[in-house]
C-alpha positions as CSV (number, residue, x, y, z in Angstrom):
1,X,-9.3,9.1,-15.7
2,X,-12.8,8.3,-15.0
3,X,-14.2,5.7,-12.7
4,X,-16.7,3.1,-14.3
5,X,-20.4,3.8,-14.2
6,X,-21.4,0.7,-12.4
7,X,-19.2,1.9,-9.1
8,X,-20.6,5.4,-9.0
9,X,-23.9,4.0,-9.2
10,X,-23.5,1.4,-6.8
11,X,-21.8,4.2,-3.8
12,X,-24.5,6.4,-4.4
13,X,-27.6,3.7,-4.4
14,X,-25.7,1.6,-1.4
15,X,-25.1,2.0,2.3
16,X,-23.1,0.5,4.5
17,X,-19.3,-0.3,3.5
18,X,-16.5,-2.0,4.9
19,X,-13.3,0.0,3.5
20,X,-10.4,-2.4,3.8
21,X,-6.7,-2.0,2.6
22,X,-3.7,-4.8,2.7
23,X,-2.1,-6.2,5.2
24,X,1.4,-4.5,6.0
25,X,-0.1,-1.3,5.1
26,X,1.5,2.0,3.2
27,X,0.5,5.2,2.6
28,X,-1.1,4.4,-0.4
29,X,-3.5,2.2,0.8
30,X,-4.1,4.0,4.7
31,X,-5.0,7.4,2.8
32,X,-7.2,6.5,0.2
33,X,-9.3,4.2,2.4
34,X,-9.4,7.6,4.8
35,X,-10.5,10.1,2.0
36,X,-12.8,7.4,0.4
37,X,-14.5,6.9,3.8
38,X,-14.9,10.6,4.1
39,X,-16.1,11.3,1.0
40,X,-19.0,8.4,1.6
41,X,-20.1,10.0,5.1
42,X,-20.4,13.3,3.6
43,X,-23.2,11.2,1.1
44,X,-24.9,10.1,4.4
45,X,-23.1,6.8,3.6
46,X,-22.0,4.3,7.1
47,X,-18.4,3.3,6.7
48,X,-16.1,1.0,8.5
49,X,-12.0,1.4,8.0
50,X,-10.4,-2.5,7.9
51,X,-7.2,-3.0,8.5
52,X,-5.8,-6.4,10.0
53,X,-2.4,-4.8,11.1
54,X,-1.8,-2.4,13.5
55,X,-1.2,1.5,12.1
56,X,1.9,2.0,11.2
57,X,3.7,4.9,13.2
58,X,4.6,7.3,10.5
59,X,0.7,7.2,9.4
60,X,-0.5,8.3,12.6
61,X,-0.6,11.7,11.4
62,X,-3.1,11.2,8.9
63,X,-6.5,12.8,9.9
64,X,-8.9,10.1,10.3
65,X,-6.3,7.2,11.0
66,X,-7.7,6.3,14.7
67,X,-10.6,5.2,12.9
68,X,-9.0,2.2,11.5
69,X,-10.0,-1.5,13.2
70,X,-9.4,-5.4,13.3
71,X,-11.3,-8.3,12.2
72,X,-12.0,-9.1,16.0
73,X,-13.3,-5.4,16.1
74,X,-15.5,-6.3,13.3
75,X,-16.7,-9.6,14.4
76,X,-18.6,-7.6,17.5
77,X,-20.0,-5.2,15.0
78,X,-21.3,-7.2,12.3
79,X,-24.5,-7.9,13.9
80,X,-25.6,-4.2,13.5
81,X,-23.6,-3.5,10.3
82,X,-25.4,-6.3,7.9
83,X,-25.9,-6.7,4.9
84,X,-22.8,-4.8,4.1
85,X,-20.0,-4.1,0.9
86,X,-16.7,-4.6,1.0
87,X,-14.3,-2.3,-0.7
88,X,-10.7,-3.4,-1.1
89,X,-8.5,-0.5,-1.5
90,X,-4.9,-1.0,-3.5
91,X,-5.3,-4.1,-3.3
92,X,-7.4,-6.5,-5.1
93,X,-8.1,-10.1,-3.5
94,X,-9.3,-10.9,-0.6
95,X,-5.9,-12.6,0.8
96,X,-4.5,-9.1,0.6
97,X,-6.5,-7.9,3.6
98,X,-6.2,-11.4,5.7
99,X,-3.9,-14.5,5.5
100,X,-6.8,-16.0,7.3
101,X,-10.3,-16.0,5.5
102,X,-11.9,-17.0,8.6
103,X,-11.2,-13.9,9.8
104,X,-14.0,-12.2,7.6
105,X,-16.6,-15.6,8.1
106,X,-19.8,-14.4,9.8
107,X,-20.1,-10.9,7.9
108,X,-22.7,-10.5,5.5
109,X,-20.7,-9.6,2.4
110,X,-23.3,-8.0,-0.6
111,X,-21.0,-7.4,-3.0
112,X,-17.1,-6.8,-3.5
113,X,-15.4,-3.5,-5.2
114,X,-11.6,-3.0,-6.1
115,X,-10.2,0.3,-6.3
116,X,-6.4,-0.8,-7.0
117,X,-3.8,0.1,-9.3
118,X,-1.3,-3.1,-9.3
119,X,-0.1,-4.7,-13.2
120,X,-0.9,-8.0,-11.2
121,X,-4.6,-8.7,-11.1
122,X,-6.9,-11.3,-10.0
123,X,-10.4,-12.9,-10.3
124,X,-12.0,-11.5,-6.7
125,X,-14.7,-8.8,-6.9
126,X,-18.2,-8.1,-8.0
127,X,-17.1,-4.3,-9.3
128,X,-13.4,-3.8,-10.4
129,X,-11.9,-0.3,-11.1
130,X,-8.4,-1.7,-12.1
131,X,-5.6,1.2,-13.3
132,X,-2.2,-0.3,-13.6
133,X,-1.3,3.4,-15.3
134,X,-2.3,5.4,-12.1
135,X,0.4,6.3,-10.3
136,X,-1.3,5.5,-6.9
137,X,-4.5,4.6,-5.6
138,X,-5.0,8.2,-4.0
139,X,-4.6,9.8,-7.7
140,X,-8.2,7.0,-8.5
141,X,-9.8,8.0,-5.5
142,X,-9.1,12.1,-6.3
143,X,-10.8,11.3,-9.6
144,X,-13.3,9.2,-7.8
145,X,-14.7,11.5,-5.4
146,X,-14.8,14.5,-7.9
147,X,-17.3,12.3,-10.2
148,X,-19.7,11.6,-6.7
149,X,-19.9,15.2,-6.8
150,X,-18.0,15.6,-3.0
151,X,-15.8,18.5,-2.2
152,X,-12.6,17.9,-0.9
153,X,-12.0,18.9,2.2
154,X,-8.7,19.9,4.6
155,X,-8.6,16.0,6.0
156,X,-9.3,14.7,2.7
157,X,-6.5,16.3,0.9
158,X,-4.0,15.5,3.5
159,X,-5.0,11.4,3.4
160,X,-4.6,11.8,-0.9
161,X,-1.8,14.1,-0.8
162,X,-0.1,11.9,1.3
163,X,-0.5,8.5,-0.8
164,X,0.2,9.9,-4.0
165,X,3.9,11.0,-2.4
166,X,4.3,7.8,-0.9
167,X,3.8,5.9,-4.0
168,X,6.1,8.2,-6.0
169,X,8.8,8.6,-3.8
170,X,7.5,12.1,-3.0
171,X,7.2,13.0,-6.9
172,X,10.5,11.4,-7.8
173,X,9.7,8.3,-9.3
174,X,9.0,7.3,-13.0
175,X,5.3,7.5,-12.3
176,X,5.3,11.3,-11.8
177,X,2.8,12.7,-14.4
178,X,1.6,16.0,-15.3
179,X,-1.4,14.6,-14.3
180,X,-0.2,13.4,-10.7
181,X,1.4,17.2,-10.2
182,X,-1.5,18.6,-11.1
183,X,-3.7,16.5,-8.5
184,X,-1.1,16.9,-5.8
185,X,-1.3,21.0,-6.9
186,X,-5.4,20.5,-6.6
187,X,-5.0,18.8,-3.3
188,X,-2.4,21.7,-1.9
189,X,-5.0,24.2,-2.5
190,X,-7.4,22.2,-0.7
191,X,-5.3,22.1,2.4
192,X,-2.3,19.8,2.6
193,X,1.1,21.1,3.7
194,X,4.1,19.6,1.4
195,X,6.7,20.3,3.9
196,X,4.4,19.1,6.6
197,X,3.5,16.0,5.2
198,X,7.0,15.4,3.9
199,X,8.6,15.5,7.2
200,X,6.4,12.9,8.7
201,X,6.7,10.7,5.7
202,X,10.5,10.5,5.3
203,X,11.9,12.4,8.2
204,X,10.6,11.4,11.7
205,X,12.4,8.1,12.2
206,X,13.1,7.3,15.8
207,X,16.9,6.1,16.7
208,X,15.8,2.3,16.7
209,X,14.7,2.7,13.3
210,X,18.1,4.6,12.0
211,X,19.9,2.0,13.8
212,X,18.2,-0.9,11.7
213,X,18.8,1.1,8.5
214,X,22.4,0.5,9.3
215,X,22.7,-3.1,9.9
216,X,21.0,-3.5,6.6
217,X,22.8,-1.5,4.8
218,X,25.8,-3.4,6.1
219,X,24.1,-6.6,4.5
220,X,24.7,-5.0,0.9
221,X,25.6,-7.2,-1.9
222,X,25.8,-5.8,-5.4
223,X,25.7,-8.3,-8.4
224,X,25.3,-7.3,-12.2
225,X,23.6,-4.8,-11.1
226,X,21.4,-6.1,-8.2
227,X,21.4,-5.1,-5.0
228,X,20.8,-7.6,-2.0
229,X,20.2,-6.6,1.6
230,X,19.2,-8.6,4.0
231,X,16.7,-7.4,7.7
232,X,16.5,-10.3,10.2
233,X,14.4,-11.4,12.7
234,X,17.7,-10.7,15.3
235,X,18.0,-7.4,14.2
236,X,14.0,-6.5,14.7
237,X,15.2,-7.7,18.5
238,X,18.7,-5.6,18.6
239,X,17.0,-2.4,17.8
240,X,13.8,-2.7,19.3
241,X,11.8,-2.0,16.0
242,X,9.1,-4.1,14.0
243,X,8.6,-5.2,10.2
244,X,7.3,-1.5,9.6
245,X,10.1,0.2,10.1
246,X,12.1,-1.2,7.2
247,X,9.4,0.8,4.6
248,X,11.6,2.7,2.1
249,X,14.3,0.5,3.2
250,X,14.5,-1.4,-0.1
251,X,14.4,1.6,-1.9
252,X,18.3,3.0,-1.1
253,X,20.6,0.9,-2.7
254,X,18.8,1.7,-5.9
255,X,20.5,5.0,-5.3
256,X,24.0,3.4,-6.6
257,X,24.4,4.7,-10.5
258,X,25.3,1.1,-11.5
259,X,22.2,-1.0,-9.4
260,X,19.4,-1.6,-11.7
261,X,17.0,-3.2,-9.3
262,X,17.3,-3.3,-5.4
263,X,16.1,-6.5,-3.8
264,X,15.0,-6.8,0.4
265,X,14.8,-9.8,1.9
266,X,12.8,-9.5,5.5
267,X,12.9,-12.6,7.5
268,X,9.8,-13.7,8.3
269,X,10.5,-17.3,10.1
270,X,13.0,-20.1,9.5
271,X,13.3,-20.8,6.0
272,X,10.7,-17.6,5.1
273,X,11.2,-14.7,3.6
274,X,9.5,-11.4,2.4
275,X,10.8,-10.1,-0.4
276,X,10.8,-6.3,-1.9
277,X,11.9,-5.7,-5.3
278,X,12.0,-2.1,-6.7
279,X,13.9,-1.5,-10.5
280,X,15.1,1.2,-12.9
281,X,13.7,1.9,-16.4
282,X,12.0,-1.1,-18.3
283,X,12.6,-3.5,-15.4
284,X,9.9,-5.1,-14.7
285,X,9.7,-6.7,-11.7
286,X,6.0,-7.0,-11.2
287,X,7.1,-10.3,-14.0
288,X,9.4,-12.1,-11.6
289,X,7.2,-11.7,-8.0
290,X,4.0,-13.1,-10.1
291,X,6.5,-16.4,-10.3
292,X,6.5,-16.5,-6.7
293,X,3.0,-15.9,-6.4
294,X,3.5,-11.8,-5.7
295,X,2.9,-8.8,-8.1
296,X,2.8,-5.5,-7.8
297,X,4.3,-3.1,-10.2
298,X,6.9,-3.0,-13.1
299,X,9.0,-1.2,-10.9
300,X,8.0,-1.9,-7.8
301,X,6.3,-5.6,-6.4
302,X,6.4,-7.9,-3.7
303,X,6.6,-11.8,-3.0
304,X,7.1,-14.2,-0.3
305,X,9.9,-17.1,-0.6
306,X,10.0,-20.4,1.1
307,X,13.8,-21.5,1.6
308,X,17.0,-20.7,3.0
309,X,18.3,-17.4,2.2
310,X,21.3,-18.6,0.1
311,X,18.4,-20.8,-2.2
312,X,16.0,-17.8,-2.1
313,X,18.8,-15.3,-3.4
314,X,20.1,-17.8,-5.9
315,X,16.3,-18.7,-7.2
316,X,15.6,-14.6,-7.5
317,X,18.8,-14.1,-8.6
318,X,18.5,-16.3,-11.9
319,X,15.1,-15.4,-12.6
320,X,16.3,-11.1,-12.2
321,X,19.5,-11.7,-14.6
C-alpha cells in the first residue's frame, strides 16, 4: 500500500496543517490524526489537531490526545496560522468534521487532503488518498509515514496501534489481514503494549456506562436475522452517561449465531435518530446508510433517520431484508 505521489510531495513542500477527524470521534480517526501530526513536527512541519467534539474518555490515554481543539479554539488562532491545509482524516467531506460550515468560515483553507478508508466517497478535496481495502485509517497512515521517511516512535505506535484495533474489533473482525498483523507486529516493536492498550479500549468502562449497556440490551429485537436495540435520550439521563459511551454498543447482538446484522438506533431528538449498522459476511451495509444519506463500510456504516422510531425501524427494516 503506497500513498500517491502528489500527497508526499505536497507534506514535504507545505507547512502549516490543520489535522481534523469526524465529528463523534473513534479510535480510528483520534490516533491517526495523533501519529500523522507527529510524524509532520518531526519534518519541522506546524500542525493543528481538529476535532469539533469533546475527547472521548476511553481515548484519553492516547499520547498526544490533549492536543486536540475546537472550531472556537481555531477561530482565535487563525490569524497566526494562515494560509493553511486542511487534512481530513477517516473521513472525507467536510460535513464530517462540522454540521455547521460556518464553523470553519474565516480560515484561510490552501488546499484539502483525505486520508480515509470508507466504500462511501464524495467529491470534497484537492488531494484524495481513498482505500476502501484498508482495514483502518491507522494501517494508511503506517504506510504513510514510512514513505516520508519518519521513524516511528513510542507515541506514535501507541496512536496507530490503537486505531487499527479499534477498527477491527481488536484483530477480530473480517478485515484482519496478514498485512494488518504484520503492521500491528511492526508497531509492538516500536513500543505499544497489546494488553495495555486493550484494557483501556474495551475494559475501563465506568458503572454508568455498564449500566446503559443493560437497558439497551433489554431493548433487543431480533427479526430474520436483525437485531434492533434501541439508546434513548431518557436513558443518557438515568445513567448519567453521554452519546460516547454507547461505542461498541452496536456491535453485541451480532454475537447471536443466527443475527446477521445488528442495527442501533441512538435518539438524537424527537423524531431523530442515529443509526449504527454493523453485518456478517457479504452484508453490505455501507449500500443501505448511502440511502439515508450515510456510508461507511460493507460491514460496518452509519446514517441519520428523520421519523418516529416505529417508521425508522420499518423504513431500515425493508430496505435490510
Amino acid at each position: 500500500m503506497l500513498p500517491p505521489k502528489d500527497l508526499l510531495n505536497f507534506l514535504k513542500n507545505e507547512d502549516n496543517f490543520i489535522i481534523a477527524t469526524h465529528i463523534s470521534p473513534d479510535g480510528d480517526g483520534l490516533g491517526s490524526a495523533i501519529a500523522l501530526s507527529i510524524a509532520l513536527q518531526k519534518l519541522c512541519k506546524k500542525t493543528i489537531l481538529l476535532c469539533k467534539n469533546h475527547m472521548p474518555k476511553q481515548y484519553k490515554f492516547l499520547p498526544g490526545s490533549e492536543k486536540f481543539i475546537t472550531f472556537e479554539t481555531l477561530r482565535s488562532l487563525a490569524s497566526n496560522f494562515q494560509p493553511c491545509n486542511l487534512i481530513l482524516i477517516d473521513c472525507n467531506d467536510i460535513d464530517r468534521i462540522t454540521d455547521d460550515r460556518s464553523e470553519i468560515q474565516g480560515v484561510n483553507i490552501n488546499s484539502s487532503l483525505l486520508i480515509d478508508h470508507h466504500e462511501t466517497q464524495k467529491d470534497y478535496g484537492d488531494i484524495k488518498w481513498i482505500e476502501p481495502g484498508a482495514a483502518a485509517t491507522g494501517v494508511m497512515v503506517y504506510y504513510l509515514t514510512n514513505e516520508l521517511g519518519v521513524e516511528i516512535d513510542k507515541d506514535m505506535a501507541i496512536n496507530l496501534y490503537a486505531a487499527i484495533a479499534v477498527d477491527t474489533g481488536n484483530f477480530r473482525y473480517e478485515n484482519t489481514t496478514h498485512d494488518v498483523l504484520r503492521v500491528a507486529s511492526e508497531l509492538i516493536a516500536a513500543g505499544a503494549i497489546p494488553h495495555v492498550i486493550y484494557r483501556e479500549l474495551f475494559e475501563s468502562w465506568p458503572d454508568g456506562r455498564f449500566n446503559l449497556f443493560i437497558k439497551v440490551l433489554n431493548t433487543l429485537q431480533v427479526e430474520d436475522g436483525i437485531a434492533v436495540v434501541k439508546v434513548t435520550r431518557e436513558m443518557f439521563n438515568e445513567t448519567s452517561t453521554t452519546p460516547d459511551d454507547t461505542e461498541h454498543f452496536v456491535e453485541f447482538p451480532r454475537i447471536m449465531e443466527d443475527v446477521k446484522v445488528s442495527v442501533l438506533f441512538r435518539e438524537i431528538d424527537d423524531n431523530h435518530f442515529k443509526v449504527s449498522l454493523r453485518s456478517k459476511d457479504g452484508i453490505n451495509v455501507a449500500k443501505i446508510a448511502e440511502v439515508f444519506g450515510g456510508g461507511g463500510h460493507k460491514n460496518a456504516a452509519g446514517c441519520r433517520i428523520e421519523a418516529d422510531f416505529e417508521t425508522s425501524k420499518s423504513r431500515l427494516l425493508g430496505l435490510l431484508r
